[in-house]
C-alpha positions in Angstrom: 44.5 -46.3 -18.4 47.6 -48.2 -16.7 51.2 -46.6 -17.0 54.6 -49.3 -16.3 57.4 -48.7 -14.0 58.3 -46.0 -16.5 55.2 -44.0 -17.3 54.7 -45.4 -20.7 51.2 -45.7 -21.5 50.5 -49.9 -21.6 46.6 -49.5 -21.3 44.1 -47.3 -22.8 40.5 -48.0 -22.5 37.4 -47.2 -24.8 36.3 -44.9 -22.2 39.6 -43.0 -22.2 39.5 -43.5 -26.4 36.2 -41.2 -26.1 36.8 -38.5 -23.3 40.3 -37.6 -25.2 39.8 -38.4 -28.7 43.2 -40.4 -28.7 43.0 -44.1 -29.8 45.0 -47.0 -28.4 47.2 -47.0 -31.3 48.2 -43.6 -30.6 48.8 -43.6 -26.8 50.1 -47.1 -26.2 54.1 -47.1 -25.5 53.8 -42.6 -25.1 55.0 -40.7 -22.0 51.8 -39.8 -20.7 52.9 -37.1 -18.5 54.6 -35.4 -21.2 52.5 -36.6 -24.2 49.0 -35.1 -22.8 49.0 -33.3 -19.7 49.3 -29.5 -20.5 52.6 -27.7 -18.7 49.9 -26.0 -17.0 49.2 -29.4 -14.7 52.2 -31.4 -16.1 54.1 -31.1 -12.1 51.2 -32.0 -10.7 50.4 -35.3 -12.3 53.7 -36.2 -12.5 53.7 -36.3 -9.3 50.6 -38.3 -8.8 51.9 -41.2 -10.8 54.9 -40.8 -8.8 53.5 -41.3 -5.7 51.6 -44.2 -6.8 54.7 -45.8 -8.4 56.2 -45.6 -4.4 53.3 -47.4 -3.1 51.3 -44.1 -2.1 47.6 -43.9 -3.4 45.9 -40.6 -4.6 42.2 -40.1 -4.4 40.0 -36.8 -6.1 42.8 -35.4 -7.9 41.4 -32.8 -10.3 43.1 -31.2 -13.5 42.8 -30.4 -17.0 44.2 -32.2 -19.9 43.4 -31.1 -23.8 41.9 -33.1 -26.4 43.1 -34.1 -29.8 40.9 -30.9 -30.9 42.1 -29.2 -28.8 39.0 -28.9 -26.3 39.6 -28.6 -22.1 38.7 -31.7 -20.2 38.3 -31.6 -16.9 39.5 -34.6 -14.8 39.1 -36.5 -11.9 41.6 -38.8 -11.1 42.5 -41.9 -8.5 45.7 -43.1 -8.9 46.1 -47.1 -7.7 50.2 -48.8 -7.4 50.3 -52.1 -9.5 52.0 -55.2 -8.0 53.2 -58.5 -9.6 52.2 -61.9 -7.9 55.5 -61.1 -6.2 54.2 -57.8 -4.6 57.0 -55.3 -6.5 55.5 -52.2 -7.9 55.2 -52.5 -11.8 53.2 -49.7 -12.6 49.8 -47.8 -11.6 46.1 -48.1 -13.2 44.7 -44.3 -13.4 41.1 -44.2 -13.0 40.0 -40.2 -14.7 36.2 -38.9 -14.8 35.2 -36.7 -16.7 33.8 -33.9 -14.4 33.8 -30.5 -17.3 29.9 -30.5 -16.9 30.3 -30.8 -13.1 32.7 -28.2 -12.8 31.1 -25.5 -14.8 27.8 -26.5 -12.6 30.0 -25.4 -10.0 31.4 -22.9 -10.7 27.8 -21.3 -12.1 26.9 -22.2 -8.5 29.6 -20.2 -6.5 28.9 -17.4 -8.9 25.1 -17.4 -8.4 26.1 -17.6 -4.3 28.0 -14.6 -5.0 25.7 -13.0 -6.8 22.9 -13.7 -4.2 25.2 -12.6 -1.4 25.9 -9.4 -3.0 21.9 -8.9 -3.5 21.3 -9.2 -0.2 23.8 -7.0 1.3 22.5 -4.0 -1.4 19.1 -5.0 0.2 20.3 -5.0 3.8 22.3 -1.6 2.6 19.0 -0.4 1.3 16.8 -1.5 3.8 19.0 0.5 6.2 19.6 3.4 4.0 15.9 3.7 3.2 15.1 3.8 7.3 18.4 5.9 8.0 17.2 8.8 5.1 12.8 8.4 6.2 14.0 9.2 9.3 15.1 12.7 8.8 12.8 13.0 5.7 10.0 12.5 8.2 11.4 15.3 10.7 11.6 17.9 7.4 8.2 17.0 6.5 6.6 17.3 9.9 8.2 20.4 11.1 7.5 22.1 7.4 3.8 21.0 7.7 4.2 23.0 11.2 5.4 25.8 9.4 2.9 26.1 6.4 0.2 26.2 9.2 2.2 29.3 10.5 1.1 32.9 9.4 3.6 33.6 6.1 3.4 35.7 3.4 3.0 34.4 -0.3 6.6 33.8 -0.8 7.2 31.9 2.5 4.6 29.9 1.6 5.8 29.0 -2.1 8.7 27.9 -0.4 7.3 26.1 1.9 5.2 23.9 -0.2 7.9 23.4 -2.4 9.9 22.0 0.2 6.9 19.7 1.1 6.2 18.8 -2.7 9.8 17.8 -2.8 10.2 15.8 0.4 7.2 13.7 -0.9 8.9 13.1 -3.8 11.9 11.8 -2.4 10.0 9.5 0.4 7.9 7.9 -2.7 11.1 7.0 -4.2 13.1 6.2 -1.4 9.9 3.7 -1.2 10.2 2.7 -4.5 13.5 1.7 -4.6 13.5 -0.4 -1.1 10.1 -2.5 -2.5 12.0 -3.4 -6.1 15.1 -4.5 -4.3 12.5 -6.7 -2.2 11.2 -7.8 -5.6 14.5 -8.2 -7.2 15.6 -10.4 -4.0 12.6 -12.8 -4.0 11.9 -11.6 -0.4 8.6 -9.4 -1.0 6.1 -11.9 0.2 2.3 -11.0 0.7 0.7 -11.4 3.9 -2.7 -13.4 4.2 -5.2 -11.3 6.6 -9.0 -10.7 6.4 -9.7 -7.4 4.7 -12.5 -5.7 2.9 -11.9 -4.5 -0.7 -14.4 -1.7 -0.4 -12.8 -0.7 2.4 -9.2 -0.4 0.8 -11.0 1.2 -2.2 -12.2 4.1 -0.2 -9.4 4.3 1.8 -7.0 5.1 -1.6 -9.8 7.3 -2.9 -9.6 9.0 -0.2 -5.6 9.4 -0.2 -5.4 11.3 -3.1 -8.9 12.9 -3.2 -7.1 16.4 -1.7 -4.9 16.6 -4.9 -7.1 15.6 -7.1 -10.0 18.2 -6.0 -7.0 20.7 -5.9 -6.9 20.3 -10.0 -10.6 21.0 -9.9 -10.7 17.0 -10.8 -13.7 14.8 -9.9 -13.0 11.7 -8.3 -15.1 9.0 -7.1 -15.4 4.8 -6.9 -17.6 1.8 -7.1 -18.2 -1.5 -6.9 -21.8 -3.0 -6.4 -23.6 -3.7 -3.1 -24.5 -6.4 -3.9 -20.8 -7.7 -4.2 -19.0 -9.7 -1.6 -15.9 -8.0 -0.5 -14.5 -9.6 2.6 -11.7 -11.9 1.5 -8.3 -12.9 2.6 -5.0 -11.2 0.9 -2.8 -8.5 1.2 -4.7 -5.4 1.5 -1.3 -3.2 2.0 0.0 -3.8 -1.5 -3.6 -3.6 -3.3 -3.7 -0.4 -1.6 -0.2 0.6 -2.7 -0.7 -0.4 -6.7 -4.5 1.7 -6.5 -2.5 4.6 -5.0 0.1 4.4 -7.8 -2.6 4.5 -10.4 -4.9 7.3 -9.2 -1.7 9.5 -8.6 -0.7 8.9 -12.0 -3.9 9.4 -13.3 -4.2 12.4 -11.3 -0.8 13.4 -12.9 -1.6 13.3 -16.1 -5.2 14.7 -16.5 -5.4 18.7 -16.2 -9.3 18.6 -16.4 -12.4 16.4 -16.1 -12.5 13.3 -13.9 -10.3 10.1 -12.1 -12.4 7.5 -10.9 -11.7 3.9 -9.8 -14.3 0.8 -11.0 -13.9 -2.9 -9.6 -16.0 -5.3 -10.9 -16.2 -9.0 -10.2 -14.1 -11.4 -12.4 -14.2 -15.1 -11.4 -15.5 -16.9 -8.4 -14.5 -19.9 -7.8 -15.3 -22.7 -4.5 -12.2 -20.9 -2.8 -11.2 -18.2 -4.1 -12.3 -14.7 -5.7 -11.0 -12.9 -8.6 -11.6 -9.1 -9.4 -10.7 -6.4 -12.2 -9.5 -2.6 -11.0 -9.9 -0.2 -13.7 -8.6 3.4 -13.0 -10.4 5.9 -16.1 -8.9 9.1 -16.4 -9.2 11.9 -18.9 -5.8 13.0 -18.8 -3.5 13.3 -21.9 -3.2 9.6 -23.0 -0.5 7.4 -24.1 0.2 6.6 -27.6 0.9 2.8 -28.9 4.1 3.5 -29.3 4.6 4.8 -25.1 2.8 1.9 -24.4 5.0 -0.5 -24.9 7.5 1.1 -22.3 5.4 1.7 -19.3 6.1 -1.3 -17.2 9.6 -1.0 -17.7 11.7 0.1 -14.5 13.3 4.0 -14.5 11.0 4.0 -18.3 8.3 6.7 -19.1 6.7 7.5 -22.5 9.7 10.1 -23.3 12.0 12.5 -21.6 9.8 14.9 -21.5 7.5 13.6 -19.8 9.6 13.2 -16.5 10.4 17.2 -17.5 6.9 18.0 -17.3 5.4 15.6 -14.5 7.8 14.4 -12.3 8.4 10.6 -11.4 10.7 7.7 -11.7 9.1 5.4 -14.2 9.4 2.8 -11.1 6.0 2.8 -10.3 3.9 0.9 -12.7 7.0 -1.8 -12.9 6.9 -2.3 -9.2 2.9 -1.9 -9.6 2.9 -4.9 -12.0 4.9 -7.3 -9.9 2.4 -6.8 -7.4 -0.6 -7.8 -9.4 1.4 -10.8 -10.4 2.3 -11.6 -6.8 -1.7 -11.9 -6.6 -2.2 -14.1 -9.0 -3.6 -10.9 -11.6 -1.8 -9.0 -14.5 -1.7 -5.6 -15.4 -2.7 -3.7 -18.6 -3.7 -0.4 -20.3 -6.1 0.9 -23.0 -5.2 4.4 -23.6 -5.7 7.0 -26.9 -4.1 10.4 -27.3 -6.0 12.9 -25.8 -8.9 11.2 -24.5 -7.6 9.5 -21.1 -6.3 6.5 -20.3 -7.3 3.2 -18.4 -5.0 1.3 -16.7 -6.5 -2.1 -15.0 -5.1 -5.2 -13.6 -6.4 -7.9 -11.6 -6.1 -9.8 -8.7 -7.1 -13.4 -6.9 -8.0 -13.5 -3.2 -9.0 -16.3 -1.0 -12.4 -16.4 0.1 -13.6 -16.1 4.2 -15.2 -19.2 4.6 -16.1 -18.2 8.2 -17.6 -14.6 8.0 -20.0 -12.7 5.9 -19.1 -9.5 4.4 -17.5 -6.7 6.3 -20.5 -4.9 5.3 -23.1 -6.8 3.7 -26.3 -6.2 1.6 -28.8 -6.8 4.3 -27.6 -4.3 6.0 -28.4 -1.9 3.5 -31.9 -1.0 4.4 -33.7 2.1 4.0 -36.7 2.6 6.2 -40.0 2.6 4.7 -41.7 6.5 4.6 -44.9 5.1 2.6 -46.4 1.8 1.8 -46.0 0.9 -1.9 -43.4 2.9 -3.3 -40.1 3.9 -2.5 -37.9 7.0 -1.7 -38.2 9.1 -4.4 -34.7 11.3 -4.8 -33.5 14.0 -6.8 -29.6 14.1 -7.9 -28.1 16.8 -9.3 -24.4 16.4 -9.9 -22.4 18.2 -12.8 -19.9 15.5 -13.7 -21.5 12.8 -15.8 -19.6 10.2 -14.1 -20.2 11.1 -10.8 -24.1 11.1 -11.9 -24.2 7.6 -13.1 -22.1 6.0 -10.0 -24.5 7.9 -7.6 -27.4 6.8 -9.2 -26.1 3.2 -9.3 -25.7 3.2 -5.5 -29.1 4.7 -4.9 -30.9 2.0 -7.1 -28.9 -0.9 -5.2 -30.5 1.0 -2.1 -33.9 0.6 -3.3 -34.4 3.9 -4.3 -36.6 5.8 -7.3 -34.0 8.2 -8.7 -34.0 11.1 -11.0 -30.7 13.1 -12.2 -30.0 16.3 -13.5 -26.3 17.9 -14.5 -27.4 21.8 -13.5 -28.5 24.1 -10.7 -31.5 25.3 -12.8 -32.7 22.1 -14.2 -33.0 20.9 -10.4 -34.9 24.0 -9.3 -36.7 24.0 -12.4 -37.8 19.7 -11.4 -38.5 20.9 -7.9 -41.0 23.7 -9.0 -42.9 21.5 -11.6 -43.3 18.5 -9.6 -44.0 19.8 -6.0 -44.0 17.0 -3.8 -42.5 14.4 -5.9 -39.7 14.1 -4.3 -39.0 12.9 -0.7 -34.7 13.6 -1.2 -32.3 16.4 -3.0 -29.1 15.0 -3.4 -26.6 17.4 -4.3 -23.3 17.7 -5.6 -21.2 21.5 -5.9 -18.5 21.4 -8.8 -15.1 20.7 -8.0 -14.3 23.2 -9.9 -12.3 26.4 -8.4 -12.3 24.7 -5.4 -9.2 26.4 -4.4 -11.3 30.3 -5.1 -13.6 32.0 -2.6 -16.5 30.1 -1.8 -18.3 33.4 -0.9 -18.1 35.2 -3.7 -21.3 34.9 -5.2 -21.9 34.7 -9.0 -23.9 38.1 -10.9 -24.9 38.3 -14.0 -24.5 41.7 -16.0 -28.0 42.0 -15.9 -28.2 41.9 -11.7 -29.4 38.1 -11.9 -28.0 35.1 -10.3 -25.9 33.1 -12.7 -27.5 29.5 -12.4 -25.2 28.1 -14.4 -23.3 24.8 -14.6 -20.2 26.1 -12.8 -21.3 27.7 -9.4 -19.7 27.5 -6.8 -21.1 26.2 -3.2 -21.4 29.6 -2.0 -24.0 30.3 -4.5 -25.9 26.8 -4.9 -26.5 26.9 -1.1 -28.0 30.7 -1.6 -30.0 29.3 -4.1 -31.5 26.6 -2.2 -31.7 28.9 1.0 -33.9 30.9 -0.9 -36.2 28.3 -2.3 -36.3 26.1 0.8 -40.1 27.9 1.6 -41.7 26.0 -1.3 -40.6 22.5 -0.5 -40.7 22.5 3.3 -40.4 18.3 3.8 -38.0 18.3 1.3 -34.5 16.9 2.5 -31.6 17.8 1.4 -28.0 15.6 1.2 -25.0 17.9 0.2 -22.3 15.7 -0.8 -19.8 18.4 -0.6 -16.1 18.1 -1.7 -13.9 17.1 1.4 -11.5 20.7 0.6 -15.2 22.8 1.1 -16.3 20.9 4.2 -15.2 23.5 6.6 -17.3 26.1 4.3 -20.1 23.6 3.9 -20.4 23.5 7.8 -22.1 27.2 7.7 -25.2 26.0 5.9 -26.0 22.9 8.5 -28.9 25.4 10.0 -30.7 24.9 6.4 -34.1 23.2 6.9 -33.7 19.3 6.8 -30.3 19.3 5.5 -27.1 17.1 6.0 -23.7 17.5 4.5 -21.6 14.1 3.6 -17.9 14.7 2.2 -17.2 13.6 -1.2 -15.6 11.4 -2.1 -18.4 9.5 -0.2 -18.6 6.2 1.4 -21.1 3.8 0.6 -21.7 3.0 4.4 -21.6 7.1 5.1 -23.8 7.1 1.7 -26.1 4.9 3.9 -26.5 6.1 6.6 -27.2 9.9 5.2 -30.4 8.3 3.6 -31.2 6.4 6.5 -31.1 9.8 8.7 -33.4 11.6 6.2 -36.0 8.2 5.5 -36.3 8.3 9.8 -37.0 12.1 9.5 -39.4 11.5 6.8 -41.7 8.5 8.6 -41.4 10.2 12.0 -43.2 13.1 10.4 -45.4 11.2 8.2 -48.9 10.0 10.0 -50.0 6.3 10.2 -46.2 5.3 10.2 -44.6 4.3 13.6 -41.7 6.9 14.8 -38.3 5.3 14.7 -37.1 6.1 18.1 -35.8 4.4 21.0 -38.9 4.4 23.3 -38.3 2.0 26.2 -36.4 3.3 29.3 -33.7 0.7 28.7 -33.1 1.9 25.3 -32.6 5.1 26.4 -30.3 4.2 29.2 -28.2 1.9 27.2 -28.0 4.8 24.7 -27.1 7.2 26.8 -24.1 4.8 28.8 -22.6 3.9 25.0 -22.4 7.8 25.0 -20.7 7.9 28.0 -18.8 5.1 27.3 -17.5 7.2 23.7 -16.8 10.1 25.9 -14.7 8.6 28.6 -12.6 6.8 25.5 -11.9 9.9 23.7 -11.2 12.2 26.7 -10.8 10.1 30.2 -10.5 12.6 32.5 -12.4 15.4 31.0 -9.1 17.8 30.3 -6.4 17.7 27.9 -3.8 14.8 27.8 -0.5 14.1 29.7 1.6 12.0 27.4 5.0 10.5 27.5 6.8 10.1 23.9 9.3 7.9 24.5 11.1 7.8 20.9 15.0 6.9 20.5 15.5 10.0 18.1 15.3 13.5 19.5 14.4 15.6 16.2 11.3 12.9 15.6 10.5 13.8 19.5 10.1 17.1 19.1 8.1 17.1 15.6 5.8 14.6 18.1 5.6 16.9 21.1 4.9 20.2 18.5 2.2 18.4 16.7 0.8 16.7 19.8 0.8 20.1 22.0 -0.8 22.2 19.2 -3.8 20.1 19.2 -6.1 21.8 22.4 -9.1 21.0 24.4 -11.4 23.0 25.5 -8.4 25.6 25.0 -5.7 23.7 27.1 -3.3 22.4 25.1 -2.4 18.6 25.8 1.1 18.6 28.0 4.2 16.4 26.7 6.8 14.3 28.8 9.6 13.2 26.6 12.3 10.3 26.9 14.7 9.2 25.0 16.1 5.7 25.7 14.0 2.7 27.5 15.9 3.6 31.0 15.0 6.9 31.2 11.1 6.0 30.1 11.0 3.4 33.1 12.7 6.2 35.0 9.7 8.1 34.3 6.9 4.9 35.7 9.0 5.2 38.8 8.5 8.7 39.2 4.9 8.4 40.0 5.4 7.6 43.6 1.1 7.7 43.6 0.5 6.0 41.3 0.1 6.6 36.8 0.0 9.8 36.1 -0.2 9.8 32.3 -2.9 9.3 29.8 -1.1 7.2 27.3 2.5 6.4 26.4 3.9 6.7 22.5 7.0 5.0 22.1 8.8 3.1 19.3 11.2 0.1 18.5 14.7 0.9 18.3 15.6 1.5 22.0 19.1 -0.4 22.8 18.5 -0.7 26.4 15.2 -2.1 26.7 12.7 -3.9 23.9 9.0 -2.4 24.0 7.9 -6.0 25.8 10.2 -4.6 28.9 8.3 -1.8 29.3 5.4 -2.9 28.2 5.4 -6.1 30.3 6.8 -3.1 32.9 3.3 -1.1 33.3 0.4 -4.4 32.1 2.4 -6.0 35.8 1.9 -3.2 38.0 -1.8 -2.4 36.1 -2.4 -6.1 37.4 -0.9 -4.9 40.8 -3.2 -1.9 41.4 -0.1 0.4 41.6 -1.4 2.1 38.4 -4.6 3.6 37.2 -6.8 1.0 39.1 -10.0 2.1 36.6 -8.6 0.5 33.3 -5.6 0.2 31.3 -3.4 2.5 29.8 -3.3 3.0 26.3 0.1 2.2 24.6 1.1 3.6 21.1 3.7 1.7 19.3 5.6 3.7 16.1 7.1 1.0 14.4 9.3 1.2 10.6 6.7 -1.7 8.2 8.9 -4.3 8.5 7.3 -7.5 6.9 8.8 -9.7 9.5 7.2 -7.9 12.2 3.6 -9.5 13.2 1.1 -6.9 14.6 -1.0 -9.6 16.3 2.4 -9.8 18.5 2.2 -6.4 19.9 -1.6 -6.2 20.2 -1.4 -9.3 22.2 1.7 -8.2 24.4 -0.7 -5.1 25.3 -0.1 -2.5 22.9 
């Protein structure tokens, strides 16, 4: 558009027709300043033209005039003097843009900037918070644990397990909360390190297999042998979302069984894809409840976080992680009959290694030619029966099972000699209850019964052992009952395995009892090391073991070298309870990096300590000081000539922080 000497409009574009909705007609020979600039901007542009009626050109000025209907514009403007042939100024040519869509752009920009910086400082805020309050959580929890293992009475001991029960609680949401503001923030990203799925399967089982077997609950895993499991993902956050379902399901079921299945989904040139199911039979979910689990702070109702406990922030934080992985997460579920909750998950295969613990490996020694190990199982819980006898057929063996005490006596006595192995499984039931009180019937009889205890089975077995002298025996007793299982180890060919077992553990039980068997059984060469090498190598790995585990035959000098005091102390306690041979292990403590170099210099003769624990947040020195402090004067001779020294780091999971750093600086 052009304005004369006056600023009357005397041009008017079809451009300018379009952006303002004002024809030619209407505009030409108007005030355009006080025509269509709102009072708003009216100064402003006046001032503009102004300028460029003076001579003075105006580049990028923005501002807002209104439509004929009335809608905001945003402008940008350049503003250019006009000269005659004779070089006086006659006017000015405005150039506008229309820059609304721009603007808004913008402005959505500077909001979303905002909003991101905001997010990160809750995150920072929370990320600190969450380390500030685990801190102290962790002192409360250590020294209570110190205190339940302390003589009290009942009601010291109610107290003190409620003040245990609700520490947890807090730590898992403190948890909780710090991963969804990761999630939230886009800055939860998986790490990529070899792992074995088995491995992480058992692991979780065994987490919660203590509260679990509390509730008298049976709980067990599998996947198939004969599945590859070595693959390349993030095993810390499948471990986290299997934790989160077995507690839940743990939770919610007040009798019968939890137990874990994964079974292979896809394989593919490169990668691997797998299904986790988690069966329970707790109360179940109806459709309706279903529909909120995944939600964040939802359960099924009110009363449900009444009754149980919990956040509703697991499963939601649960799910993000299976999609993190490439997988999804779902459940099938009916009221009163359990509930399954599954999800999957894709993995990279290792191209370069076979399987953490692969099939060939799983080989039982022959005890005859022509048939194979012929084994007994008696285990109560149907479940439990069927997984077990899954794992013994991938193992080659002949398996028979029975749910009862008496049925198994009852297939020992009619088929004497038929079978080379008893496997053997107490209930989970009572678990909590004497073990030693033995089970009478009115009429003076033992009680064979589905629901005896260990005490009782054991006497049972004791008592029959006579008429099956080869027989051997695996007790796969419930990790709670071990230390009450460990009285019956004198029983004739016997072995005790903690459940929830192991497949490797599984393995090597039978293994034990098939070398037993063919030693004893003639025409089949003994399974023993026979050449004076063997036995020399044997006995140096032994001594090798022996030295790692206790150096210097006696109990341990350690420095803890941690920044805060109360998380010193709960160290020292819970180091210096733990004895050997009856001397308890001695504790130097330090509390900044100075002093804990003060402490090196102080051993005028050389190391006098077994190992150092220290963690991350000294101000005055970084753990590669003092680590880079003793690895130089190791490489010196002026410490412990022999070997190194062993050096603990504690450090907060940080996902910034790269292990394979402080493993290769020494620790």
């Amino acid at each position: 558009f052009g304005c004369d000497a006056l600023g009357l409009v005397n041009e008017w574009n079809n451009k300018a027709h379009k952006m303002t909705g004002y024809s030619k007609e209407e505009v030409l020979g108007q005030n355009f300043v006080q025509v269509y600039i709102t009072k708003e901007f009216r100064a402003s542009v006046k001032r503009v033209l102004d300028d460029a009626f003076f001579g003075k050109e105006t580049a990028n000025f923005e501002f807002a005039l209104f439509t004929k209907d009335n809608k905001r514009v945003e402008v940008l403007l350049n503003a250019t003097t006009r000269r005659d042939v004779t070089g006086a100024i006659i006017g000015m040519i405005g150039v506008g843009q229309d820059i609304t869509d721009l603007r808004r752009l913008m402005e959505q920009e500077a909001l979303l900037f905002q909003a991101q910086a905001a997010n990160d400082a809750k995150s920072q805020f929370l990320a600190t918070m969450s380390h500030e309050m685990r801190t102290p959580l962790n002192v409360i929890l250590g020294m209570n644990d110190l205190i339940i293992e302390t003589r009290l009475n009942s009601e010291q001991r109610t107290f003190a397990e409620q003040v245990k029960t609700s520490a947890e609680s807090l730590l898992i949401l403190i948890n909780d909360i710090l991963d969804l503001t990761k999630v939230e923030a886009g800055k939860l990203e998986l790490v990529a390190v070899d792992f074995d799925i088995r491995q992480v399967m058992e692991d979780a089982i065994d987490s919660v297999a203590a509260k679990a077997l509390g509730k008298g609950l049976e709980i067990c895993s599998y996947i198939g042998p004969e599945i590859r499991t070595d693959v390349i993902g993030d095993p810390d956050r499948l471990r986290q979302i299997l934790l989160n379902l077995l507690s839940n399901g743990i939770k919610f079921t007040k009798k019968g069984e939890v137990y874990l299945l994964i079974e292979e989904e896809e394989e593919t040139a490169s990668h691997h894809a797998f299904r986790f199911k988690v069966h329970d039979s707790g109360i179940g979910i109806t459709a309706e409840g279903q529909k909120k689990l995944f939600s964040r702070f939802s359960q099924v109702d009110s009363s449900t976080t009444r009754t149980y406990g919990g956040t509703g922030l697991g499963l939601a934080i649960s799910k993000q992680f299976a999609e993190l992985m490439d997988g999804t997460m779902g459940v099938q579920s009916e009221v009163g009959t359990g509930s399954i909750f599954w999800f999957t998950a894709v993995f990279k295969k290792i191209m370069h290694a076979t399987n953490v613990f692969p099939v060939p490996t799983l080989i039982i020694p022959k005890v005859r030619e022509g048939s194979p190990l012929t084994v007994l199982l008696k285990a109560e819980n149907e479940t439990l029966r069927l997984l077990l006898t899954r794992y013994l057929e991938a193992l080659g063996m002949a398996s028979t099972s029975v749910d009862s005490l008496p049925k198994a006596v009852l297939a020992l006595e009619e088929n004497p000699g038929k079978f080379d192995l008893l496997f053997f499984c107490p209930s989970t039931k009572d678990v909590n209850h004497n073990p030693y009180a033995a089970s009478q019937s009115n009429s003076g009889q033992q009680d064979y019964g589905s629901k005896v205890d260990l005490h009782h089975s054991m006497t049972v077995l004791k008592s029959k052992a006579h008429l099956w002298p080869k027989l051997e025996t695996i007790i796969l007793c419930p990790i709670k009952c071990l230390s009450h299982a460990s009285g019956y180890r004198d029983l004739h060919r016997c072995s005790i395995v903690s459940r929830p077992v192991r497949l490797s553990a599984l393995h090597d039980a039978v293994v034990t009892c098939a070398m037993r068997i063919r030693n004893a059984t003639p025409g089949l060469e003994a399974l023993v090391p026979k050449s004076k090498e063997d036995v020399q190598n044997m006995q140096e790995f032994e001594k090798q073991m022996q030295e790692f585990e206790n150096p210097k035959g006696r109990s341990w000098r350690i420095l803890i070298a941690i920044s805060d005091m109360k998380e010193r102390i709960v160290l020292r306690a819970m180091i210096s309870r733990e004895q050997l041979h009856g001397e308890q292990h001695q504790c130097v403590l330090a509390g900044t990096g100075e002093e804990t170099i003060q402490q090196l210099m102080l051993e005028d003769a050389g190391w006098n300590h077994d190992c150092l624990i220290f963690d991350t947040n000294f101000k005055d020195h970084t753990q590669q000081d003092i680590v880079r402090y003793i690895r130089d004067r190791e490489a010196q001779a002026l410490f412990n000539k022999n070997k190194k020294i062993p050096l603990v780091l504690i450090a907060a999971i940080d996902p910034e922080m790269d292990p394979n750093d402080s493993l290769a600086a020494g620790m």
